[in-house]
C-alpha positions as CSV (number, residue, x, y, z in Angstrom):
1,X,0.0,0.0,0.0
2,X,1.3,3.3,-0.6
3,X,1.9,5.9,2.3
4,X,1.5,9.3,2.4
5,X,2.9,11.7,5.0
6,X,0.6,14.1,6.8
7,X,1.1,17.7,7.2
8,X,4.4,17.2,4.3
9,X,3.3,15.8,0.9
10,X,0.9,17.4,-1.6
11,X,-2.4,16.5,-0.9
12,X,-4.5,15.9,-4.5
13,X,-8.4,15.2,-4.9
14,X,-7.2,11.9,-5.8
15,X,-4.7,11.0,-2.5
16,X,-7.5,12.5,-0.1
17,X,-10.4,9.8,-1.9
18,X,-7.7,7.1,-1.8
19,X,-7.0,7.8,2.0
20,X,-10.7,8.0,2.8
21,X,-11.2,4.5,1.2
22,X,-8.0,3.5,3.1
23,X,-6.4,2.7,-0.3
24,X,-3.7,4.9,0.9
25,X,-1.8,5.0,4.5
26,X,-1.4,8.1,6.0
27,X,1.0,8.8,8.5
28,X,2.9,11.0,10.3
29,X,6.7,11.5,10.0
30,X,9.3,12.2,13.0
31,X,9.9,15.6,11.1
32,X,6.3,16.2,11.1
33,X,5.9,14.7,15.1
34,X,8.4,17.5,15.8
35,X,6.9,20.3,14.2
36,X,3.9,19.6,16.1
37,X,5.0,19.3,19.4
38,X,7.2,22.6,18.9
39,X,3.7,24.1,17.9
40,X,2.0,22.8,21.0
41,X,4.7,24.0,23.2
42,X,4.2,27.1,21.9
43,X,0.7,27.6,22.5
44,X,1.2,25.8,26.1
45,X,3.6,28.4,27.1
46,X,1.2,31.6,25.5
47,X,-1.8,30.0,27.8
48,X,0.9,30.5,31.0
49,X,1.4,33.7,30.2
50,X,0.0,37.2,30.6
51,X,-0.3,38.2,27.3
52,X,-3.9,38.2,25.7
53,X,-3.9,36.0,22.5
54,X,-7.2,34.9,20.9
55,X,-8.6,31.5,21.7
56,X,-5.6,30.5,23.1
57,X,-5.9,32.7,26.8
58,X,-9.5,34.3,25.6
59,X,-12.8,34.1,24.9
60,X,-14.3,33.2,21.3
61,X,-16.0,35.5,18.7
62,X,-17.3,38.4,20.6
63,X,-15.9,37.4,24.0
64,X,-12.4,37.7,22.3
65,X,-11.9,40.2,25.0
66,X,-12.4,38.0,28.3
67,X,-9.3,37.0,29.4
68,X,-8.9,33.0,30.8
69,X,-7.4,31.7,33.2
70,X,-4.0,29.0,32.7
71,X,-5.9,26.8,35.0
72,X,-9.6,27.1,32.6
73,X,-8.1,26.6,29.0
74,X,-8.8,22.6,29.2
75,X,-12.7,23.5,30.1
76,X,-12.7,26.9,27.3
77,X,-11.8,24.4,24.4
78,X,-13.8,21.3,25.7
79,X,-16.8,23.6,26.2
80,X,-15.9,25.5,22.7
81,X,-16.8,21.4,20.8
82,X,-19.8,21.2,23.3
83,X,-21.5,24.6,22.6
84,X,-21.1,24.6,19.1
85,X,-22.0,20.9,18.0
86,X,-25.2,22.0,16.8
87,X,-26.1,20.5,14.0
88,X,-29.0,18.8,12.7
89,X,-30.3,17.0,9.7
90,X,-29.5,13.9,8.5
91,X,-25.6,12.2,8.6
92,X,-23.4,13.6,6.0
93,X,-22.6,10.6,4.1
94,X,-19.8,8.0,5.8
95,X,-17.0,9.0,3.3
96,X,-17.4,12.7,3.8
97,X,-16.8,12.4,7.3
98,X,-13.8,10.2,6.3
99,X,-12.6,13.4,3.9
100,X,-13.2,15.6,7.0
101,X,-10.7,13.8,9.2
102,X,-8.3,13.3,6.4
103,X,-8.4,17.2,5.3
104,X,-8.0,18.1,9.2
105,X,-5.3,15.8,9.6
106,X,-3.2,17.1,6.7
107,X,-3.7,21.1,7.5
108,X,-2.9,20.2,11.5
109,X,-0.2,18.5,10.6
110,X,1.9,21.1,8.9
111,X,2.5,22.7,12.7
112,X,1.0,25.9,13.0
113,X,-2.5,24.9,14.6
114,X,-0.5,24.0,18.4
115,X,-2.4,20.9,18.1
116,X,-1.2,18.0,20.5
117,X,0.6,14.9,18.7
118,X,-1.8,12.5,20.7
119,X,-4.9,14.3,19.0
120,X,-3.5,13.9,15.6
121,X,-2.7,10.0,16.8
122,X,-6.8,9.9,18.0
123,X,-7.8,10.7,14.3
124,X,-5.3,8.8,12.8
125,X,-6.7,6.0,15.1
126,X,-10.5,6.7,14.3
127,X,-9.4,6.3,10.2
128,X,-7.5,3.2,10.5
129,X,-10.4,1.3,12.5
130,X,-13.3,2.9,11.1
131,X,-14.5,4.3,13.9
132,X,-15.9,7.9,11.6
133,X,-17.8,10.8,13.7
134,X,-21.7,11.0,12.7
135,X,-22.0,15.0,11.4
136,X,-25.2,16.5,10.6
137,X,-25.7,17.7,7.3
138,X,-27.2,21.0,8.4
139,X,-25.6,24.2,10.5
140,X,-22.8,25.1,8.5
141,X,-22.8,28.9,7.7
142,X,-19.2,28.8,6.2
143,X,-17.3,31.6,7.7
144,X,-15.4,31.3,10.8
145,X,-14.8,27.9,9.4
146,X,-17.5,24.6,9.1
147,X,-18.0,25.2,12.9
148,X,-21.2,22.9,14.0
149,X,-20.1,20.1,11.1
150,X,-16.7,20.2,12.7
151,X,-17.7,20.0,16.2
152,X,-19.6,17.1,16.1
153,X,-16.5,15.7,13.7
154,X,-14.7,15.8,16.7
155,X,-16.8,15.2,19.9
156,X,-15.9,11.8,19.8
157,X,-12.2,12.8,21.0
158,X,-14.3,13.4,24.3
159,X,-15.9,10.3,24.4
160,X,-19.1,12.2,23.7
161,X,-21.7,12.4,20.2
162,X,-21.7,9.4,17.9
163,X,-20.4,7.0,15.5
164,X,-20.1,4.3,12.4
165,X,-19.0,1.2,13.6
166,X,-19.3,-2.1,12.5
167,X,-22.1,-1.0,9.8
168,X,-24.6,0.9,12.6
169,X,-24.0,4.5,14.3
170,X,-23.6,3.8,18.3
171,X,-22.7,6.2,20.8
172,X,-19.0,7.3,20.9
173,X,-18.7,5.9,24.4
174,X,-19.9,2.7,24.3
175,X,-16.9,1.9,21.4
176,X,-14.5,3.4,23.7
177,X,-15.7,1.1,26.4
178,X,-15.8,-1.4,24.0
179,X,-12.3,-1.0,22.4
180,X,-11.0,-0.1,25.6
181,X,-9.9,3.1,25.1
182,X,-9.7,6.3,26.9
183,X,-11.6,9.8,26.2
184,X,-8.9,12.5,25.7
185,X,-8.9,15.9,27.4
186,X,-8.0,19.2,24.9
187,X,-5.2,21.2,25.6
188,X,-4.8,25.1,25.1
189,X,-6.6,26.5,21.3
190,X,-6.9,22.9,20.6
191,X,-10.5,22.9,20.6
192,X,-10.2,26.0,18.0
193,X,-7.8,24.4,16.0
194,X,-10.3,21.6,15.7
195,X,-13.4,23.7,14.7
196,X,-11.9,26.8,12.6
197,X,-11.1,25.3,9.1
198,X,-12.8,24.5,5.7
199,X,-13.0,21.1,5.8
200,X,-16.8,20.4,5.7
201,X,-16.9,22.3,2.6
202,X,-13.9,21.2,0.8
203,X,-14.8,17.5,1.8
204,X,-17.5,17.8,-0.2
205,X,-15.5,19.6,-2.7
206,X,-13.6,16.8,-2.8
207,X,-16.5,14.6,-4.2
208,X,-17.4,17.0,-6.5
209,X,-14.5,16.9,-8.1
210,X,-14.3,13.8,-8.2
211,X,-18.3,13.3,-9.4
212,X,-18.8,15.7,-11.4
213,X,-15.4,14.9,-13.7
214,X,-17.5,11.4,-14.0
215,X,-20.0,13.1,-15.6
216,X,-18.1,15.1,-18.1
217,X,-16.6,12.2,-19.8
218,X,-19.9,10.8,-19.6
219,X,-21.5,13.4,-21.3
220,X,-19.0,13.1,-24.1
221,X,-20.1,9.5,-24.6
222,X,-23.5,10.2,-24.7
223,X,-23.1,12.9,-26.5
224,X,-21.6,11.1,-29.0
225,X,-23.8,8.0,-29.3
226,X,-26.6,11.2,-30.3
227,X,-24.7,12.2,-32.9
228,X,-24.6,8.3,-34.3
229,X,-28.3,7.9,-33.6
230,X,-29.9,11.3,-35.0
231,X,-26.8,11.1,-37.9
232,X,-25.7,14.3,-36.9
233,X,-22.8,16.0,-38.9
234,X,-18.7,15.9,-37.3
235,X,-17.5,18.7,-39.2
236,X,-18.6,21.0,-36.1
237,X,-16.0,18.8,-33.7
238,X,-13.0,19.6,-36.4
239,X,-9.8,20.7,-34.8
240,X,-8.9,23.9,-36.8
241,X,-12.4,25.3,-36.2
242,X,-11.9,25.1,-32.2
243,X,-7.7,26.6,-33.0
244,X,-9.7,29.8,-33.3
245,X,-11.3,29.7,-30.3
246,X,-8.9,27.8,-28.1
247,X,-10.3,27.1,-24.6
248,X,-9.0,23.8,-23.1
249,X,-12.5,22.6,-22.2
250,X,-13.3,22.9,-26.1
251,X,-10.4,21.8,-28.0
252,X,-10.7,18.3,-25.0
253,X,-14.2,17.9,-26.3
254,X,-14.2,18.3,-29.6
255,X,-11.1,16.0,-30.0
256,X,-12.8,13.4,-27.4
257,X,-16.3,13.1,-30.1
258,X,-13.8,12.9,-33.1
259,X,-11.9,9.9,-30.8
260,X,-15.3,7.9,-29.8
261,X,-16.5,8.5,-33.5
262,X,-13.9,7.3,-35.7
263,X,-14.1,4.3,-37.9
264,X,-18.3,4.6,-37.3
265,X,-19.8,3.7,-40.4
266,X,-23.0,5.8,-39.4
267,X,-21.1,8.6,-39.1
268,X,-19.4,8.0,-42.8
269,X,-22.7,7.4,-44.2
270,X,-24.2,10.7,-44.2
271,X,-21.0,12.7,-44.7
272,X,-21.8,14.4,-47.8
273,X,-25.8,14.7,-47.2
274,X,-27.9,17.9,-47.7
275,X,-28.2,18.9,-44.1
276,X,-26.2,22.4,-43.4
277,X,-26.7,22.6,-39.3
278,X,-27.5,20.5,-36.9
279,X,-29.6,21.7,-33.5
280,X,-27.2,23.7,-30.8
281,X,-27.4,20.3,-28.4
282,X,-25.4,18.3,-30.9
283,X,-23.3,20.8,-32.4
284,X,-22.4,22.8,-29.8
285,X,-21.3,20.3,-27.6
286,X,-17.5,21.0,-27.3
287,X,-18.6,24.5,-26.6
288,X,-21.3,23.7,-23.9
289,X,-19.4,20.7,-22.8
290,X,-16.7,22.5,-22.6
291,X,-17.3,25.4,-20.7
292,X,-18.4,22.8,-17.6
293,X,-14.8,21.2,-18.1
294,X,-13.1,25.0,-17.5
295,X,-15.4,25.5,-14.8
296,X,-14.6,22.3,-13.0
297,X,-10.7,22.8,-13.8
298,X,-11.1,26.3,-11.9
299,X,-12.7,24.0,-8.9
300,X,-10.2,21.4,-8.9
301,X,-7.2,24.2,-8.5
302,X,-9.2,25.9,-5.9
303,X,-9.6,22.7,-4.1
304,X,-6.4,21.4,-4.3
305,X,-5.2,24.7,-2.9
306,X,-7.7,24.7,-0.3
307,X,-7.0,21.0,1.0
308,X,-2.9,21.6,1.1
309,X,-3.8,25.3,3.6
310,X,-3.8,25.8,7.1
311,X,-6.9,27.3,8.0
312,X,-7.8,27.6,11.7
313,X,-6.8,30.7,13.4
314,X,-5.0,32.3,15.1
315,X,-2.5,30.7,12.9
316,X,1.0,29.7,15.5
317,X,4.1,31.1,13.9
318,X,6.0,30.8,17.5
319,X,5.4,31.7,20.6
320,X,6.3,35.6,20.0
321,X,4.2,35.5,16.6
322,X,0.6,34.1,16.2
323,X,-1.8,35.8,13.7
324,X,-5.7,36.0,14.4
325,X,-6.7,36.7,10.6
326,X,-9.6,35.0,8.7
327,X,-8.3,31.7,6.4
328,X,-11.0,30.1,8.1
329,X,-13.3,32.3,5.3
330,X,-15.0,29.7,2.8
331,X,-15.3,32.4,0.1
332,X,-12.8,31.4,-1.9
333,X,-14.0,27.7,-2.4
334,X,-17.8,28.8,-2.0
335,X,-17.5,30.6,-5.6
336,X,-16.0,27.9,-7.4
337,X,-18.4,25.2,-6.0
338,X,-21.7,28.0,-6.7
339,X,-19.7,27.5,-10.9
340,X,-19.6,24.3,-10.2
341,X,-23.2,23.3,-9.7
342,X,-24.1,26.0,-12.7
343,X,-21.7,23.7,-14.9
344,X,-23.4,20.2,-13.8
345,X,-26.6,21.6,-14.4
346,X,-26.0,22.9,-17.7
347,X,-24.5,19.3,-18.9
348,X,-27.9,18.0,-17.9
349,X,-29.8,20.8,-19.6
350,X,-28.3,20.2,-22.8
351,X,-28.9,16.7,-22.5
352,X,-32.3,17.0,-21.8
353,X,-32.5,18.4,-24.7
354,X,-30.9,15.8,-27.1
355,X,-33.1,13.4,-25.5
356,X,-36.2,15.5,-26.6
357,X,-34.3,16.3,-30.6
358,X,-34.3,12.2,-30.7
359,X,-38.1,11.5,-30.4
360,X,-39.1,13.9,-32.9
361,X,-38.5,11.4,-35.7
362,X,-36.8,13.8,-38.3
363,X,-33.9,11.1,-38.4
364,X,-33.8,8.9,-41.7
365,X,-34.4,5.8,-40.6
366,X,-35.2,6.4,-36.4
367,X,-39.1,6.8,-36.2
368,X,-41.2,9.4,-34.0
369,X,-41.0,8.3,-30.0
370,X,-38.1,6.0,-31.0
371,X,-40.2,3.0,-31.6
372,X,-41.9,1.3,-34.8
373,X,-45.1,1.0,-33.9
374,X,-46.7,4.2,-31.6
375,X,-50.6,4.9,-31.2
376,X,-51.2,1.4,-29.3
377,X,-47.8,1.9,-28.0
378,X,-46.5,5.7,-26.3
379,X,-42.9,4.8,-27.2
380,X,-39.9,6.4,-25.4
381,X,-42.1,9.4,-25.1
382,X,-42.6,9.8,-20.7
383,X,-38.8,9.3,-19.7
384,X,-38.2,12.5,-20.9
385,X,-40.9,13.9,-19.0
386,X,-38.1,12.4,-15.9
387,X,-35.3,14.4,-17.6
388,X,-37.6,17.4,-18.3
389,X,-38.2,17.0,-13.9
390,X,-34.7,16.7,-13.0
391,X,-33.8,19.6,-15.5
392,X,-36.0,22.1,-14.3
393,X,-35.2,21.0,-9.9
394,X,-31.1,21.3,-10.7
395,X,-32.3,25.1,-12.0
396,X,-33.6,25.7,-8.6
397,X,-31.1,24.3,-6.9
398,X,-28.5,26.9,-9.0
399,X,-28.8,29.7,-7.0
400,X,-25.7,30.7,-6.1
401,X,-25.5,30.1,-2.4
402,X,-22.4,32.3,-1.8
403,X,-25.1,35.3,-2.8
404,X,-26.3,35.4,0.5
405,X,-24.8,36.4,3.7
406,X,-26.6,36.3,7.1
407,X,-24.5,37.8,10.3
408,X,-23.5,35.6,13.1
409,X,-22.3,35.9,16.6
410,X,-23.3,39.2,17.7
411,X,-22.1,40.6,14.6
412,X,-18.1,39.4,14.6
413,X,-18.4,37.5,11.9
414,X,-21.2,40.1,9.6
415,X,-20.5,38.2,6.4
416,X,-20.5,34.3,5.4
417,X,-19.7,32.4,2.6
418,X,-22.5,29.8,2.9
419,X,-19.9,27.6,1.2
420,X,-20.9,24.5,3.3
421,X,-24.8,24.9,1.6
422,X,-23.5,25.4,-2.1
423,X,-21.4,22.3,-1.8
424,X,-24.4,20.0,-0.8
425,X,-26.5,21.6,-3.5
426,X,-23.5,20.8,-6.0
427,X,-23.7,17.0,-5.2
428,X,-27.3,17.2,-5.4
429,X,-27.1,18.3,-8.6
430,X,-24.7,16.0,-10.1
431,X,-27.1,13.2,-8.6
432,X,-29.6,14.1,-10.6
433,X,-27.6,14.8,-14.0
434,X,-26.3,11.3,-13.4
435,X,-29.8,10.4,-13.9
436,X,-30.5,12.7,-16.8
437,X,-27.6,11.1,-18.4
438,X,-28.5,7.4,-17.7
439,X,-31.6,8.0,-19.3
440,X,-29.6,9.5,-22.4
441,X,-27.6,6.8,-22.7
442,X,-31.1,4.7,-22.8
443,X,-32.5,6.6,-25.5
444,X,-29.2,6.7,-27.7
445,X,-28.7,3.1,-27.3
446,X,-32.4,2.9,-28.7
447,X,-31.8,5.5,-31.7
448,X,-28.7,3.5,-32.9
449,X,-30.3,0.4,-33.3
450,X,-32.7,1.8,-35.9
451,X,-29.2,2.0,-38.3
452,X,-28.0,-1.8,-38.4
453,X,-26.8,-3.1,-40.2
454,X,-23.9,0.2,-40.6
455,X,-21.6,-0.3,-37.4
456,X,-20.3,2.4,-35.1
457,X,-16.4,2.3,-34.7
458,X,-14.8,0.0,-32.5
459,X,-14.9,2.1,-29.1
460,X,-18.5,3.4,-29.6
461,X,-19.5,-0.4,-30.4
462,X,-18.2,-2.2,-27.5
463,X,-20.1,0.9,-25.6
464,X,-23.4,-0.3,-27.3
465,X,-23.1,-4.2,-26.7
466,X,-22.2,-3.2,-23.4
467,X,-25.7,-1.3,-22.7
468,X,-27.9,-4.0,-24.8
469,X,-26.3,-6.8,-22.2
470,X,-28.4,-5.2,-19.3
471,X,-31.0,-3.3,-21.6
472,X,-33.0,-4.6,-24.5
473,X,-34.2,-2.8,-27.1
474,X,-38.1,-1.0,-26.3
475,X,-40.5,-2.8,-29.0
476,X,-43.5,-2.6,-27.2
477,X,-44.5,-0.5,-24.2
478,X,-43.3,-2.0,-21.0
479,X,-42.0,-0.7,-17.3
480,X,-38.7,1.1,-18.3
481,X,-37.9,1.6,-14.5
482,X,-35.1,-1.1,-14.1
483,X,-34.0,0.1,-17.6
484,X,-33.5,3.4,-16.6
485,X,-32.0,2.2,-13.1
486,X,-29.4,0.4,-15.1
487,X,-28.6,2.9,-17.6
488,X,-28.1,5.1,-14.4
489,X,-25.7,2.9,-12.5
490,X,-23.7,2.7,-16.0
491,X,-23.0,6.2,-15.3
492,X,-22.4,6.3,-11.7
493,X,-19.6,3.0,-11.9
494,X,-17.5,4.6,-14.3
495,X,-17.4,1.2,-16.6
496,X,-18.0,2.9,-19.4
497,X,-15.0,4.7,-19.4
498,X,-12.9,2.2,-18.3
499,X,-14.6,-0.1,-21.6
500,X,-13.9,3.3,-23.6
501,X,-10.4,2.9,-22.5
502,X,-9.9,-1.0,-22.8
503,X,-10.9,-1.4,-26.4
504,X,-9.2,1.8,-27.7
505,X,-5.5,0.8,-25.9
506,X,-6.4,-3.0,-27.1
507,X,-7.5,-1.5,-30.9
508,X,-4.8,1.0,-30.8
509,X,-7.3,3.9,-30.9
510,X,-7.3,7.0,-29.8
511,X,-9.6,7.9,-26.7
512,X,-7.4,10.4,-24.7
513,X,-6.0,13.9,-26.2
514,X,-3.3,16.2,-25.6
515,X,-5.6,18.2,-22.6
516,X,-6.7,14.7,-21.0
517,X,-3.7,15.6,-18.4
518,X,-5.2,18.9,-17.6
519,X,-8.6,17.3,-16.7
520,X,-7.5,14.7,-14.3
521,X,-7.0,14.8,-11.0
């Protein structure tokens, strides 16, 4: 298994979802150890003394003035995870709170938090025997850090809130009983160090990322097996055109439809026919398409920033230089993940609306509704109506979260990111455009059946066997549910890609392009 060292490597999107499914080791090095405990000594010796520093020998928010005793700092930062654990809603899902702890773990570690080694050993410990915090989905405002996410996160380290083990959520105590293993007590701004940070919000930036970069080469395929089905014209994919207009997102596409088309014999059929333009959803894919791709390359890089920062406060320099500022502000990942859900929604909007272009029958060859016989039978006509519902809630859901700002605690902290709420809307989102684009799949599948016996190429073919081995073709009317379920967990595993992949390595085919570096992660 590989390792990776807290606090000192590069943290990507990709390490942090391979430590969260434990597919990486994470540890901490002697350098590291030592930068920690210099950190902690630091802050131990600020609490002794008389000089006021925030959170560390003070009161929080607006009480930063109220000066604490040496002899109270235990029972200011045990009280600090007590007070503001006060969440509610549902559990954040079980590998966000994973992401949480690993994101903690790797800005704690770099030594500027005064965190205690043994704390950073607790959540090291909670990882590697899945013992993960419950955290409610709701109370997150996004400012001063993902404070009530966080401080359930890290109740357990008291022996108090809940937790996953063992497949059911029991209280934190009786595990520790169970295990045999003790409660710890918080030392001075450790409490704060815990609770000030990002890393509700960039967890579930994290899976964004990661989901919604699923979806993009997704929507390339399905894209793609439109243009076979409703013989739509690949002269608007051609490289010199995009030269003129170079984004990366564009130029990625247009190459990618070119890859997953060539060889088709559909596509050679009709090269020379009559038809001048095709609608905006086929031809203006690389553009539409590719504007998502920008926006989730801007997310990634804000991300990967974020998840490699220190971003409690006061941030420790020594004990003769700490710094109360405000990198515990979510702003600058709330904007990106506010683009981000705009770009998911958009790749379901468009494809929405190749899923309507193919029932209209104007296709040589691929009849009205997508089926032979219609009048006794409604066709492929009511999934859409699904897509059509999914479309119009992700526009809802777009609102750009970051808009709004609502003043907290007695006015200290009189503007908020609402980060924490526009990354749960994104991954709402790119739940249901996974389901807009299952269904496309569905329908495209459908549409290229009507031109057998011309072939697709070699990659686009192996992606149509693939769907016909869970999903026959539609003759006559019949419960499409499991269909559509099927089509939808194509999309969600990933196989397709990885098929995509397999044959063109194994046929010596292009699939990949010169950007496909640029959008990984």
């Amino acid at each position: 298994m590989k390792t990776f060292h807290y606090g000192q490597d590069h943290l990507t999107i990709g390490l942090a979802l391979q430590l969260a499914r434990k597919e990486t080791k994470g540890i901490l090095t002697p350098e590291t150890q030592d930068k920690v405990r210099a950190s902690a000594l630091a802050v131990a010796n600020i609490a002794k003394g008389e000089k006021a520093v925030y959170g560390i020998n003070t009161g929080f928010g607006p009480l930063c003035t109220s000066k604490i005793s040496a002899a109270d700092t235990q029972t200011l930062q045990e009280n600090l995870l007590k007070s503001h654990a006060v969440g509610l809603g549902e559990p954040v899902p079980l590998e966000i709170s994973k992401l949480m702890l690993v994101l903690k773990l790797q800005a704690l570690a770099q030594g500027f938090s005064g965190i205690r080694l043994e704390t950073l050993d607790r959540m090291l410990w909670m990882l590697d025997n899945d013992v993960i915090p419950v955290v409610p989905i709701q109370g997150s405002v996004g400012a001063s850090g993902d404070l009530s996410p966080l401080s359930h996160l890290f109740l357990p380290l008291l022996g108090l809130g809940k937790v996953h083990f063992e497949g059911t959520i029991q209280s934190t105590s009786s595990i520790y009983e169970k295990l045999e293993v003790a409660a710890l007590s918080l030392g001075p701004k450790e409490g704060l160090a815990l609770i000030n940070g990002t890393q509700f919000m960039a967890a579930y930036g994290v899976q964004v990322v990661d989901r919604l970069h699923n979806l993009l080469v997704h929507a390339d395929i399905t894209g793609a097996m439109m243009i076979e089905g409703l013989m739509g014209s690949i002269k608007p994919f051609s490289a010199e055109l995009h030269q003129l207009r170079p984004f990366p997102g564009n130029k990625h596409v247009a190459q990618t439809i070119l890859n997953l088309l060539n060889g088709s014999e559909i596509v050679n059929s009709h090269l020379n026919c009559a038809r001048v333009q095709d609608p905006y959803s086929l031809r203006c894919m690389p553009q539409v398409h590719g504007a998502s791709r920008n926006a989730w390359l801007h997310l990634k890089e804000a991300i990967e920033t974020e998840i490699n920062s220190v971003t409690d406060n006061p941030v420790v320099f020594s004990e003769d230089h700490t710094i109360s500022g405000g990198s515990f502000h979510g702003q600058p990942i709330a904007l990106p993940l506010d683009y981000a859900c705009l770009a998911a929604s958009e790749l379901g909007n468009i494809s929405d609306r190749r899923i309507y272009l193919s029932l209209e029958g104007d296709t040589p060859g691929v009849p009205k509704l997508l089926l032979k016989e219609t009048g006794l039978n409604s066709g492929l006509m009511i999934p859409q109506y699904t897509t059509a519902a999914l479309a119009s809630e992700n526009k809802g859901l777009c609102f750009p979260a970051s808009a709004d700002s609502i003043p907290t605690s007695l006015g200290q902290e009189d503007h908020v990111s609402m980060g924490s709420i526009g990354a749960r809307k994104a991954l709402q989102v790119i739940g249901n455009v996974e389901k807009i684009l299952g269904i496309e799949l569905f329908y495209a599948a459908q549409a290229m059946d009507f031109h057998a016996p011309l072939k697709s190429g070699k990659v686009m073919t192996a992606i149509h066997k693939h769907v016909r081995k869970s999903i026959t073709p539609v003759i006559n009317d019949r419960v499409m549910t499991e269909d559509m379920e099927a089509a939808i967990e194509m999309i969600q595993s990933g196989e397709l890609i990885d098929l995509a992949n397999q044959t063109a390595k194994a046929e010596g085919l292009p699939f990949e392009t010169e950007w496909s570096e640029m959008f990984n992660y």
